[in-house]
N, C-alpha and C positions, 0 to 999 in steps of 0.2 A: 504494500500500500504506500502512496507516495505521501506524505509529508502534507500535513495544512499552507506550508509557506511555500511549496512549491506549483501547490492548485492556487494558492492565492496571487502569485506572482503571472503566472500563467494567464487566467482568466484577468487580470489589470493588462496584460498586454497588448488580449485580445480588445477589452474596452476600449484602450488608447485607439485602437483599428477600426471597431465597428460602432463604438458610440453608445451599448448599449449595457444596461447589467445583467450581469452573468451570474450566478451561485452555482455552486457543487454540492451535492445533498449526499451521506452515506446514506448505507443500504438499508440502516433503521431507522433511517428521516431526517434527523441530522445534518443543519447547513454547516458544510465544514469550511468551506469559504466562501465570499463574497465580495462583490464589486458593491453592495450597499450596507454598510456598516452596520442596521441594525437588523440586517438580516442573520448575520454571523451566531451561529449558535442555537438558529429557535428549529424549532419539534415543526418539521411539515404532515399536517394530516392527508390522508388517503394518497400515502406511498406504497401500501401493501396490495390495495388494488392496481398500482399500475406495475410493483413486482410482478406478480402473479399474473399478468397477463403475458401474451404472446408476443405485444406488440414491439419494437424497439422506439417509436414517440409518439406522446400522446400528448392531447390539447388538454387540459384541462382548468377549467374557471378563468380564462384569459392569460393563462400560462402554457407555456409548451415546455413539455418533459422529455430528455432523453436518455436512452440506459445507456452506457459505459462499461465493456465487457471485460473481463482480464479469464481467458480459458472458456471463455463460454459462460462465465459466472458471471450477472452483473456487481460490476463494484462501485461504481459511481451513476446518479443522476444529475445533469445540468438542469438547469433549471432558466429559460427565458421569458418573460414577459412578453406579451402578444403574440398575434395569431396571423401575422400576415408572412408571406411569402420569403420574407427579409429575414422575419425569426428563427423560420424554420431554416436557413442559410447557416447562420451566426450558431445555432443548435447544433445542425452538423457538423460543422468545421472545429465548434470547441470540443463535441465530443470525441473527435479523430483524434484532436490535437492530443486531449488529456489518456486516450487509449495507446498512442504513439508512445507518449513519457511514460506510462506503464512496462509496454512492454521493452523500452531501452533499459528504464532501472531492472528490472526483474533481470535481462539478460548479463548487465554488470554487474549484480546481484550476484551470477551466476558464476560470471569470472573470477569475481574475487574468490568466492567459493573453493572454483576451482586450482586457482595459483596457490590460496592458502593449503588445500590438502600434498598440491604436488611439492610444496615448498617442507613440509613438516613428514613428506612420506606414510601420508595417508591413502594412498592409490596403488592399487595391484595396477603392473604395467598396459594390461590389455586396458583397464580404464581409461589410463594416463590417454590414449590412442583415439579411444573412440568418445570420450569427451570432450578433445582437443578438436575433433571433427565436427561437433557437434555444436560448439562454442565460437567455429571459426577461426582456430589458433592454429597455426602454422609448426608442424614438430622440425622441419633440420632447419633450423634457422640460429643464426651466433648469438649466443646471449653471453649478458654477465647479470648478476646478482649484485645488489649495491645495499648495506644494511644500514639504517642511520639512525641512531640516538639522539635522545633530545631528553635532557634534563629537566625541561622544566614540566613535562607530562600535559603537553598539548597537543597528543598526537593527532585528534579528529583536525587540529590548524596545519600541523606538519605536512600530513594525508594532502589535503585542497593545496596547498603551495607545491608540493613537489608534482602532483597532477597538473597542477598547471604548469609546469618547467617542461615536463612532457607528455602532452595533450594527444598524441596518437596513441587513443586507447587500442586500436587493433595489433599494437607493435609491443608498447611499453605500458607493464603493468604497475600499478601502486596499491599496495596494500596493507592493513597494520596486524601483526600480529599480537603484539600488549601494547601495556599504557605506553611507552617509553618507544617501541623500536618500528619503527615502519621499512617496507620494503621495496627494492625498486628492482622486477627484473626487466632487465632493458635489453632491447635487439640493437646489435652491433652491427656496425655497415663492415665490408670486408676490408677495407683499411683501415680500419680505428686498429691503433696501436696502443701499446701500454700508456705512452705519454698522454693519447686521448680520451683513454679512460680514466684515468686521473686527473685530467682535465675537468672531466665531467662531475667528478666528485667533489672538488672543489670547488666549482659553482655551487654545485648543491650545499655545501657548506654556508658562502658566502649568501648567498641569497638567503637559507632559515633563519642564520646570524642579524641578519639585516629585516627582515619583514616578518620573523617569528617572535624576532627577540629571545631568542633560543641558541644556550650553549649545543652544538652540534658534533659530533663525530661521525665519521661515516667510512666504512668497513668493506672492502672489494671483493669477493670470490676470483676464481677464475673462469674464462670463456668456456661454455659448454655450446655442442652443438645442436644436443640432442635434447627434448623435453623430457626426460627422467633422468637427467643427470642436473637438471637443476638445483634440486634439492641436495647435490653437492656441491654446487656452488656457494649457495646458502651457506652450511656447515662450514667449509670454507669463510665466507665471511664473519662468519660468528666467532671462529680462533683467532680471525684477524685482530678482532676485536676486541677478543681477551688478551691477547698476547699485549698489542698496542700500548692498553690500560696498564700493561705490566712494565713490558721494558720502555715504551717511548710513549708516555704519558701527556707530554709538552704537545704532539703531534696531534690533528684532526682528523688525518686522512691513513688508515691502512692499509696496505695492500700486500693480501695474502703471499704475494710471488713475494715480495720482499723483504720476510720479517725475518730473515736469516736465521742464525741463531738460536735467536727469540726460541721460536718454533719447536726446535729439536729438545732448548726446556722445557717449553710448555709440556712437551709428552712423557718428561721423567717422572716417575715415582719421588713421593715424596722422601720416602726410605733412603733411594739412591742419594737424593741430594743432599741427605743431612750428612751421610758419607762421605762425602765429595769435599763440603766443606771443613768437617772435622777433620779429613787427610791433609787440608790445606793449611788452614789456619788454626788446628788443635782448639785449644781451649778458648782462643781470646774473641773469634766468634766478629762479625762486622759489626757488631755494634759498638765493638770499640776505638770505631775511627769518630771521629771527629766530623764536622760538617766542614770545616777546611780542610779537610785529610782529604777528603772524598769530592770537594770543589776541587781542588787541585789535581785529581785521578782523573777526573772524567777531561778537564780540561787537555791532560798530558795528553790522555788517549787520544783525544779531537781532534789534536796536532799530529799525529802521526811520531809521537816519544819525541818530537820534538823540543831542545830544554829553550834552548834561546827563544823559541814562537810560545812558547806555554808561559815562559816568564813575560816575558811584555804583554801577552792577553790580561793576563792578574795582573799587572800592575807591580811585579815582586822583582827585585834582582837575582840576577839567576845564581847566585849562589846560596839566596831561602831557599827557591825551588828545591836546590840538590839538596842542602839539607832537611827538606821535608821529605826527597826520594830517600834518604839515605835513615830517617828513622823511622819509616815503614818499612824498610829494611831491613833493619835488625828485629823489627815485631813479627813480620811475617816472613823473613828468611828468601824473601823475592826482589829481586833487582828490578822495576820496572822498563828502565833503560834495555833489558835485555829483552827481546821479542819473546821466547818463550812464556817467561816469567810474566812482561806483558800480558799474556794472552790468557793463561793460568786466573792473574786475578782477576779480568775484565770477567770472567766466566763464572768466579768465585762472585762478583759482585752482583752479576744479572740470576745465578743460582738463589742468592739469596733473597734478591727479589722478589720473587719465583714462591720461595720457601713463606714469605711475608703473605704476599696475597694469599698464600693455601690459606694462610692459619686463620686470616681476617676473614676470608672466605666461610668457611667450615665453622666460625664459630663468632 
């Protein structure tokens, strides 16, 4: 059933056109909208007689009535004043109209339906197939999965703005699965490359930012070609998204191809990792660095163990630098200067990360 503000918009449209008032009666009498305000709301008597007839319009008392079908049920009656040639014009065209917006919502209705089941692996594959055909969705066609957060939980605002970024409902679908994450799988043209899928994601960013008022993040899958590999793309997006929140929190935009590392934590046990780090740094554990120990780590790292480029980004001369390399050195028995050793704590640092969100996670 459509919405009172969507017949009422409707039937205002047609007024501006034909000059006349319109009302929409539901099936138990009920004006649900109207073109005359103090129509809005009141009980029409003898609607059960023109129910129950055969006819699809009928005159009656200086009104003309028309029924409004959805499957052969009537669901709606217009409602026009007078009985000349004119009304019955205006009668039929508002009832097509309002039977049209019926059956387009019902059938998006229909899609979101169905993206949601194919995205959550709700579909045996022979469905996947024959409601694809059914719906008029296209299966070898290049998609990606684009997943997007919004913290302030407006996802019904989220939904309408990113629908409206891409308005080719027969290509690119929008849907929300909860309050927070809305979904966007989009048909890829055969040259969009990685650069312009991240392109795309960042618009979408910039734009919720700016017309949602909404912190955003938004999460990539990879191209699938197929429509039951979707719903790996999805999955894909969603690690992205976790991992992202883990290792590179400061970023908006994820993209599964490129979460290196990240990734291969993500899928450790937790077991292993307490292992990992207890082999590394025994007792003293990462909480015992300092937030300038660890401003000065991440910096080194960004520089490529560069000392002379990491000391002038801080601000430090480079011989604090070394002396801050040189006593995490004796605490942790690792040279960072050394690539190895490097590589050891970057690993130790992002494990523990890792280790953080389980625990915050889980409890």
């Amino acid at each position: 059933m459509l919405s009172n503000q969507i017949l009422q918009n409707t039937i205002d449209g047609l007024k501006g056109i034909t000059r006349r008032d319109i009302s929409v009666i539901e099936r138990e009498g009920k004006v649900a909208s109207s073109t005359e305000q103090e129509m809005i709301s009141r009980q029409i008597d003898g609607i059960d007689y023109f129910m129950a007839s055969q006819a699809e319009s009928q005159v009656i008392q200086g009104y003309q009535y028309f029924k409004v079908f959805d499957n052969g049920v009537t669901e709606y009656i217009v409602l026009i004043k007078g009985e000349d040639e004119e009304a019955y014009r205006i009668g039929k065209i508002t009832s097509f109209q309002i039977q049209s917006l019926l059956i387009a919502y019902k059938e998006r209705y229909d899609k979101d339906n169905f993206i949601k089941n194919l995205l959550l692996d709700n579909l045996l594959l022979i469905d996947i197939y024959s409601r694809a055909k059914k719906l008029h969705v296209e299966n070898n066609v290049r998609r990606i999965v684009y997943l997007i957060e919004s913290e302030n939980h407006t996802e019904s605002n989220v939904v309408e703005i990113v629908r409206n970024l891409f308005p080719a409902k027969l290509k690119d679908f929008v849907t929300a699965v909860d309050e927070k994450n809305v979904i966007l799988v989009k048909e890829l043209r055969d040259r969009d490359e990685r650069e312009d899928i991240e392109k795309t994601a960042h618009m979408i960013c910039d734009t919720l930012n700016t017309e949602a008022m909404s912190n955003v993040c938004v999460a990539i899958g990879t191209p699938v070609t197929d429509l039951k590999n979707v719903s790996a793309s999805y999955k894909e997006a969603k690690m992205a998204m976790e991992v992202g929140k883990i290792f590179e929190s400061e970023k908006n935009v994820m993209n599964y191809e490129q979460l290196g590392i990240g990734r291969l934590i993500y899928q450790l046990p937790v077991q292993l990792c307490k292992m990992f780090i207890d082999e590394v740094l025994g007792e003293i554990g990462t909480s015992h660095f300092d937030e300038e120990t660890l401003t000065t780590v991440n910096k080194f790292f960004e520089n490529n163990l560069n000392v002379s480029e990491t000391s002038r980004q801080l601000y430090i001369h480079r011989n604090t630098l070394v002396y801050r390399l040189d006593k995490l050195q004796r605490a942790t028995k690792l040279d960072l200067r050394n690539f190895d050793d490097a590589i050891t704590f970057k690993i130790t640092l992002m494990v523990s990360k890792y280790m953080n969100y389980k625990e915050n996670f889980l409890y």
